[in-house]
C-alpha positions as CSV (number, residue, x, y, z in Angstrom):
1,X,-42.7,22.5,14.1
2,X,-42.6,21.3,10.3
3,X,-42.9,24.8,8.3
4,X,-44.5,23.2,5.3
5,X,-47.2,20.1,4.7
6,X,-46.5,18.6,1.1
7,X,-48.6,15.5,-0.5
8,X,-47.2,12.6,-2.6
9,X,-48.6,9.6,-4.0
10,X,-47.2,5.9,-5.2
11,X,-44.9,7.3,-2.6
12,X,-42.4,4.1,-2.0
13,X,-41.6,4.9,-5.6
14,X,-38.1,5.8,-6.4
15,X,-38.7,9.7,-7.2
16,X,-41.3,9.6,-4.5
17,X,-39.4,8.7,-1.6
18,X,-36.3,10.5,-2.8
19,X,-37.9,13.5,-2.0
20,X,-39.7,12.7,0.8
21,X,-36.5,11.7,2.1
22,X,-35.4,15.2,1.7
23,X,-38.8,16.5,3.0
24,X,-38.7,15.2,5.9
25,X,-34.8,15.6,6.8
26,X,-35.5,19.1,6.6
27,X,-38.3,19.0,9.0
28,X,-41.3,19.3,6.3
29,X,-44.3,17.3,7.0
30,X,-45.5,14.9,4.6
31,X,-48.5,13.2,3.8
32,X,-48.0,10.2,1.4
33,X,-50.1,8.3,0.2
34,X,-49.0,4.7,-0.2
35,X,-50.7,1.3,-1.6
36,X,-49.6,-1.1,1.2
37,X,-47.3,-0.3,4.4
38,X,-45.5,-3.7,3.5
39,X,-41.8,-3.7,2.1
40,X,-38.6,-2.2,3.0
41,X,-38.9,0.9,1.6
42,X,-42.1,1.5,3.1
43,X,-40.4,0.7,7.2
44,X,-37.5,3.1,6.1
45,X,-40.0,5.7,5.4
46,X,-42.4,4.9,8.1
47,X,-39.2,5.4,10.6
48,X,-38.8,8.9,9.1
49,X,-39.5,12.0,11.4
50,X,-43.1,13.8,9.6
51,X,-44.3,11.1,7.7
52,X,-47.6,10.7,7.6
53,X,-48.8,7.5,5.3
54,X,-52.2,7.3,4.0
55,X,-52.6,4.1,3.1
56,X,-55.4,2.9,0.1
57,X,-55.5,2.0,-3.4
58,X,-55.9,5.1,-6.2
59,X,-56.8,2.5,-8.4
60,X,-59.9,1.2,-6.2
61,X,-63.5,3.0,-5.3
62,X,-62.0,4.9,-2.5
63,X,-59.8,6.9,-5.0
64,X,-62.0,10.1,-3.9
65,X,-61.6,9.2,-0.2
66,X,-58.0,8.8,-0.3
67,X,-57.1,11.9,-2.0
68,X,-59.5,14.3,-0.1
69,X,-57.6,13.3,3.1
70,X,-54.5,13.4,1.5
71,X,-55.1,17.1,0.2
72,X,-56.8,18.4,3.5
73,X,-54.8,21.0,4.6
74,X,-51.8,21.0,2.3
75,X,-50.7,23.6,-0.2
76,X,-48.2,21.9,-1.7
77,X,-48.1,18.4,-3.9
78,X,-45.4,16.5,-5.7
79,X,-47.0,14.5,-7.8
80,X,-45.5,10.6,-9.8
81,X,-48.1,9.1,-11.3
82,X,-47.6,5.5,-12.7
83,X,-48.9,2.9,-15.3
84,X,-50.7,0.9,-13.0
85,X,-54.7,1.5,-13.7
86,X,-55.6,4.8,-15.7
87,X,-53.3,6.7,-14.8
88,X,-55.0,9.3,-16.9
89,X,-57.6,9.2,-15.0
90,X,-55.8,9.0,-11.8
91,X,-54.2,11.9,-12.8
92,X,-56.8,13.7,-13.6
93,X,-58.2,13.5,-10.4
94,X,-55.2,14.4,-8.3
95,X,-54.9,17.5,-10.1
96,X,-58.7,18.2,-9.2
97,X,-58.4,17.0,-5.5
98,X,-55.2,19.7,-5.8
99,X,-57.1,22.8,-7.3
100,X,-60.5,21.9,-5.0
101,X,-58.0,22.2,-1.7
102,X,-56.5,25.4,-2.5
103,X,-52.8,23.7,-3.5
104,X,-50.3,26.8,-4.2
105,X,-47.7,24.6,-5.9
106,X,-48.2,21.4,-8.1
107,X,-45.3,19.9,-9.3
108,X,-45.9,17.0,-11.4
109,X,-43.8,14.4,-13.6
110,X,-44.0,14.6,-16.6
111,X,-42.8,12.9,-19.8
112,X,-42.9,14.6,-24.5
113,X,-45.9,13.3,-26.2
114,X,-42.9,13.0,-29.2
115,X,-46.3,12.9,-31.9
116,X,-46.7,16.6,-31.1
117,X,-43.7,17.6,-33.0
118,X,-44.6,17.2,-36.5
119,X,-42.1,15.2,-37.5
120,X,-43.8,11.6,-37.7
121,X,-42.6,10.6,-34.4
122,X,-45.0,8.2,-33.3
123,X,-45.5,8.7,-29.5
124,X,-44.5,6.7,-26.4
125,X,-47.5,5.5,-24.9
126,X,-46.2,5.3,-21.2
127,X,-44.9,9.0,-21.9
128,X,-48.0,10.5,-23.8
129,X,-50.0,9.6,-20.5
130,X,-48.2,12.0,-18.9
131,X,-48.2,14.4,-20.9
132,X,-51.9,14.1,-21.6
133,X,-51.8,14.8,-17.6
134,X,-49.7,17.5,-17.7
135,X,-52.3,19.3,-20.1
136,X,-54.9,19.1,-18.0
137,X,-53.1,20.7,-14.9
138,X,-52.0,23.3,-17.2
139,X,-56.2,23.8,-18.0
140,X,-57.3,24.0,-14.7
141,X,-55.2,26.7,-13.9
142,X,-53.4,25.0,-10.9
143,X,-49.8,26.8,-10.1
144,X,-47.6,24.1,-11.6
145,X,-44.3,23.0,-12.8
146,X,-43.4,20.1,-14.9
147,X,-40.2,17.7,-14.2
148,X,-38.8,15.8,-17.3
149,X,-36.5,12.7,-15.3
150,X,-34.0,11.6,-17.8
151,X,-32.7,7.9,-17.5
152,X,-32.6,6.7,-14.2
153,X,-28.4,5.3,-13.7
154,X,-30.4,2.3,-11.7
155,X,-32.2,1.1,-14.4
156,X,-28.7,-1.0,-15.3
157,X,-28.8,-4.5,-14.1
158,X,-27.0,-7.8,-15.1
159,X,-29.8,-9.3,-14.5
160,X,-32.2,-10.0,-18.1
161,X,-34.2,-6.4,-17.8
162,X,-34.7,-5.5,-21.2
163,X,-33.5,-2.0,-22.5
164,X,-30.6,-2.0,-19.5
165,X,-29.6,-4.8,-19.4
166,X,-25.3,-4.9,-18.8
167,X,-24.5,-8.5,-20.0
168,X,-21.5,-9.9,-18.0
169,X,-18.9,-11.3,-20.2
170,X,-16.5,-13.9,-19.7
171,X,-13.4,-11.6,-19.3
172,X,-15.5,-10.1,-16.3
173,X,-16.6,-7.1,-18.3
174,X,-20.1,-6.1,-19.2
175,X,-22.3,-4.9,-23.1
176,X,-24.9,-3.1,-23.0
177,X,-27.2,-3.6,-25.8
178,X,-30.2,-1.1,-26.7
179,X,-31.1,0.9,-29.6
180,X,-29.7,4.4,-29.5
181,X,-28.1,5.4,-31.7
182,X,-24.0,5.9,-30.4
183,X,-23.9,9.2,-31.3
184,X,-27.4,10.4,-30.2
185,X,-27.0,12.4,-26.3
186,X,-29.4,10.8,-23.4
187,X,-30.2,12.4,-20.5
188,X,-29.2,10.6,-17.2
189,X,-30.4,10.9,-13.6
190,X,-29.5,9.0,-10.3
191,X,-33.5,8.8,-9.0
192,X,-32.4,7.9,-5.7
193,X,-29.7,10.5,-4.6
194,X,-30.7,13.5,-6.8
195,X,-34.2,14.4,-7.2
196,X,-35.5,15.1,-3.6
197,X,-32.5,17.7,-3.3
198,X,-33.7,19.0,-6.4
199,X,-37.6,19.0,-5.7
200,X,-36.9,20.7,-2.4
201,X,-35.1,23.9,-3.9
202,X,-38.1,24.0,-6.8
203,X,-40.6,23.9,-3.9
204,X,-38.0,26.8,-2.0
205,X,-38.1,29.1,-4.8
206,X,-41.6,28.6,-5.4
207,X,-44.6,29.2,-7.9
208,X,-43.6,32.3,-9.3
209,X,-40.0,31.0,-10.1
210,X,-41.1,28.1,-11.8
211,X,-44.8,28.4,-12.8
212,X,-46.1,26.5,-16.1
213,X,-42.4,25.5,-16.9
214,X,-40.9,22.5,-17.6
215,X,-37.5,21.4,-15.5
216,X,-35.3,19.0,-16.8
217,X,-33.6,16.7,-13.7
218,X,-30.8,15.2,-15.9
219,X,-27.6,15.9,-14.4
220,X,-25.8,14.5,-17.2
221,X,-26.0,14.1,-21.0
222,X,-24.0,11.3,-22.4
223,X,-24.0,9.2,-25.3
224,X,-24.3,5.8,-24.8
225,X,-20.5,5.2,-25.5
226,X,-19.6,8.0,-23.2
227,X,-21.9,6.2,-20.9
228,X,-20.5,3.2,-20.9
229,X,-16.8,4.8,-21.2
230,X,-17.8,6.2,-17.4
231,X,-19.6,3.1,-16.3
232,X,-16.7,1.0,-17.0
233,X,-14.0,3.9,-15.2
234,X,-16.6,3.6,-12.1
235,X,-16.6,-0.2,-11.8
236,X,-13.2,-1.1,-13.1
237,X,-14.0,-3.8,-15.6
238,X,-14.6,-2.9,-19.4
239,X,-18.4,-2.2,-20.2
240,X,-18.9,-1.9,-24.3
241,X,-21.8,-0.6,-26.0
242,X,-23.7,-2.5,-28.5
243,X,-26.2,-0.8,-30.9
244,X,-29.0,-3.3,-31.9
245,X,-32.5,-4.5,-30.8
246,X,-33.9,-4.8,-28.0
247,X,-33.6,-8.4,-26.4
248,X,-36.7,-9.7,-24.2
249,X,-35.6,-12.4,-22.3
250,X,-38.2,-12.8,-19.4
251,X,-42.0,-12.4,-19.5
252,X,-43.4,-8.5,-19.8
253,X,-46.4,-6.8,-20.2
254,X,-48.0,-6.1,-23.3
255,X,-48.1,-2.7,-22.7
256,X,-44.8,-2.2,-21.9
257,X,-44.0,-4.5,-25.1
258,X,-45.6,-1.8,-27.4
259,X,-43.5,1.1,-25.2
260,X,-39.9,-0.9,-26.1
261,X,-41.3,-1.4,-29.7
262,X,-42.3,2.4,-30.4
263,X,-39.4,3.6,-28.4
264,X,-37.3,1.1,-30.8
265,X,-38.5,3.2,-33.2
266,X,-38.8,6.8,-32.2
267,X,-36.0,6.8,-30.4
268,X,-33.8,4.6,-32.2
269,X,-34.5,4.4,-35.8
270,X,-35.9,7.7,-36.2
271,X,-33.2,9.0,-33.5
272,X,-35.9,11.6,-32.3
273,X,-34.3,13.5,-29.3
274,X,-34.9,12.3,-25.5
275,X,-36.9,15.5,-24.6
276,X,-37.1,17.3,-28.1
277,X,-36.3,21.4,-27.2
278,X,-35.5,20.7,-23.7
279,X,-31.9,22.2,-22.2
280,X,-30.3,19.6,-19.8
281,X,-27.9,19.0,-17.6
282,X,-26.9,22.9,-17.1
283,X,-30.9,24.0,-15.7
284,X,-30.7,20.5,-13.2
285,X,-27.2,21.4,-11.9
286,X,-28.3,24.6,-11.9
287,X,-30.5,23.9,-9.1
288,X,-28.7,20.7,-7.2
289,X,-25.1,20.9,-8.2
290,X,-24.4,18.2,-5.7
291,X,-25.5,15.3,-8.2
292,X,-24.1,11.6,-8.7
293,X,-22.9,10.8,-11.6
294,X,-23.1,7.5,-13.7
295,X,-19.0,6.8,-12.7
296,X,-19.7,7.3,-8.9
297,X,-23.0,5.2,-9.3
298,X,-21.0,2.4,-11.0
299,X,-18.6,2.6,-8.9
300,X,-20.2,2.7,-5.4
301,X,-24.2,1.8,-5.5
302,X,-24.0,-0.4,-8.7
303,X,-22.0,-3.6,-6.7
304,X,-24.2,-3.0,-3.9
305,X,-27.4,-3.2,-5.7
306,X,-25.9,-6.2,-7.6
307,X,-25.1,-8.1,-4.9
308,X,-28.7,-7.3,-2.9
309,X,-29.7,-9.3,-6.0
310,X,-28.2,-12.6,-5.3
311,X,-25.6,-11.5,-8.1
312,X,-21.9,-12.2,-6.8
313,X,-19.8,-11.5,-10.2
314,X,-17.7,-8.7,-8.0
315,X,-16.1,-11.0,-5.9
316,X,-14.6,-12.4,-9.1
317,X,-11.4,-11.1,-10.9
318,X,-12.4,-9.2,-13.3
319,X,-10.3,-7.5,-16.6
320,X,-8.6,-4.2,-15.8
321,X,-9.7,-0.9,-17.4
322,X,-7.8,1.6,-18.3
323,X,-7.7,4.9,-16.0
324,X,-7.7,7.1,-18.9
325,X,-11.0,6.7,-21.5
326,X,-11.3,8.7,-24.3
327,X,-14.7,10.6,-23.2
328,X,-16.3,14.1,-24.0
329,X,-16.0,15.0,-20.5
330,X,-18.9,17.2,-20.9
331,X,-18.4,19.1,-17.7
332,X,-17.9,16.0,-14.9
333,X,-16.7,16.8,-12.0
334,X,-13.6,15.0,-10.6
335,X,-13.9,11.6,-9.8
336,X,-11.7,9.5,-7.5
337,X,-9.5,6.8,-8.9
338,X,-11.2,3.8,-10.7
339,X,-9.8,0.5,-9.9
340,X,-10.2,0.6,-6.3
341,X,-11.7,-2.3,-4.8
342,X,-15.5,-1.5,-3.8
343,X,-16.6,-3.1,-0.6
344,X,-20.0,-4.2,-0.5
345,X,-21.7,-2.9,2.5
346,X,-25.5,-3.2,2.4
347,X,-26.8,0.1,4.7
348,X,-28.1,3.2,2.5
349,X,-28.7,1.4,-0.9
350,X,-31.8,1.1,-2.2
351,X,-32.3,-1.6,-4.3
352,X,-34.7,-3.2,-7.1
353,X,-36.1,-5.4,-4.7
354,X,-36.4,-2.6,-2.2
355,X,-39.3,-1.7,-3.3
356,X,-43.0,-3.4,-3.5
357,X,-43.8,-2.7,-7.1
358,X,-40.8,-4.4,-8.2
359,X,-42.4,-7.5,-7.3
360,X,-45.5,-6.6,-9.2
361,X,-45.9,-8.4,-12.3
362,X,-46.6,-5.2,-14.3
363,X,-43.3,-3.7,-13.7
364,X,-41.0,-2.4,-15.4
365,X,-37.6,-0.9,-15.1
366,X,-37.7,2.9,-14.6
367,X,-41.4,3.0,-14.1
368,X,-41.0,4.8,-10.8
């Protein structure tokens, strides 16, 4: 019998069904509650032992219906909520569905309000939201803990995303062009593989462990050179960084224009921290110490991923890199050897087009 019932929403998302993955392997029952039943991260799931979907719209007039029977009889909630509709509002009214059903343990994921600070950081919109969010949980009382995500390792593509974009080269290699600084320390995170482990030992410890904080689930913090110095040992082909503006080179949402253009700014120019006064990666590894790093990412899912998007630049010869990059280790674990030939094997990635919302004209890299 499953020992605990836990609720999720915009649950084919990539922290959602990370940690319903984990959930259920464990034998937890889950209710999660999904927008449509349609897409290939929505079967996987489906075919998972303990899932329960409810299916419906938190953006419709059934939003009180939907999460009523997705609270009824469960004490525990891990809780992504997304840009589509309010999400204040949505929220909002997930926390109060939570507190009216007697939930024990909210986790919910946050993001810094960076305006906060007093330092003339202008804040994030797509991040304040959350944060706005979190503050009401932490008003209605609701047992809760906060996770920060750093920067999800798939949000690099070679395809024209903006912000992570890795530009292949003609010598086979790859620039990445954003506006951190060089110097400036980012949290990184692989969504997929890292935070349903972590979720799941959060949940084990419980309330009292973890009540009214805020966790950080960044397993690694690297500059963007060191980045790119790992990415480049994990693929085997050179991948140099490039600090400069933001390119837009497909259609986006206006919204998610005026996120690049204040993160641009707050971020970049200003070089406001990440997650101003938050410790990372020791807390994260603290909990899951069995984490991927960028190099293994780059080296085994990023091909994979690449080549489930029509892209076929690793069948090409590509320049050689180095085995030895100068790098701040920062406390990585060993890695195997770089340079070895990465066969491209489609089973157990999970992949942009994976999931539904990536298909959604309002989406946008990292948004889940």
């Amino acid at each position: 019998m499953p020992t605990k019932t836990v609720a999720t929403i915009n649950s084919t998302g990539r922290q959602a069904a990370s940690f319903i993955r984990a959930a259920s392997a464990v034998g937890w029952h889950v209710k999660a509650q999904i927008r449509s039943n349609e897409g290939l991260v929505a079967e996987e799931l489906a075919d998972l032992p303990n899932v329960e979907f409810i299916e419906g719209d938190l953006t419709g007039p059934d939003k009180k219906r939907l999460l009523t029977e997705l609270f009824t009889n469960v004490k525990i909630a891990f809780i992504n909520t997304t840009h589509w509709g309010d999400e204040v509002a949505i929220g909002k009214a997930c926390a109060d569905a939570a507190k009216k059903a007697g939930v024990t343990h909210f986790i919910y994921s946050s993001m810094p309000d960076h305006s906060t600070f007093g330092r003339g950081w202008r804040a994030l919109p797509m991040w304040s939201a959350k944060f706005a969010i979190e503050n009401y949980v932490r008003q209605l009382g609701i047992p809760a803990t906060f996770v920060y995500t750093g920067i999800y390792n798939n949000n690099f593509s070679s395809l024209p995303y903006p912000l992570f974009q890795l530009q292949l080269q003609d010598d086979g290699g790859f620039v990445w062009q954003a506006p951190f600084h060089p110097d400036d320390p980012l949290p990184w995170l692989d969504a997929e593989h890292d935070v349903g482990p972590a979720l799941l030992q959060i949940f084990k410890m419980g309330p009292n462990h973890w009540k009214g904080q805020r966790v950080t689930l960044a397993f690694e913090k690297l500059t963007p050179v060191q980045c790119c110095a790992r990415f480049a040992r994990g693929v085997g082909r050179p991948v140099n960084y490039v600090h400069g503006p933001i390119k837009i080179q497909v259609p986006i949402p206006s919204g998610y224009q005026e996120q690049l253009d204040i993160l641009a700014e707050t971020l970049g120019d200003r070089r406001a921290p990440y997650f101003p006064g938050l410790e990372y990666p020791r807390e994260g590894r603290s909990i899951w110490e069995g984490y991927r790093g960028i190099e293994e990412y780059a080296r085994e899912v990023f091909p994979i991923e690449e080549a489930a998007n029509g892209l076929r630049w690793m069948d090409e010869p590509g320049a050689s890199t180095p085995s030895e990059v100068a790098d701040d280790t920062n406390g990585s674990r060993p890695m195997t050897p770089s340079g070895i030939p990465t066969p491209v094997r489609f089973s157990g990635a999970y992949t942009p087009r994976s999931h539904p919302e990536g298909l959604d004209r309002d989406f946008f890299v990292g948004s889940t």
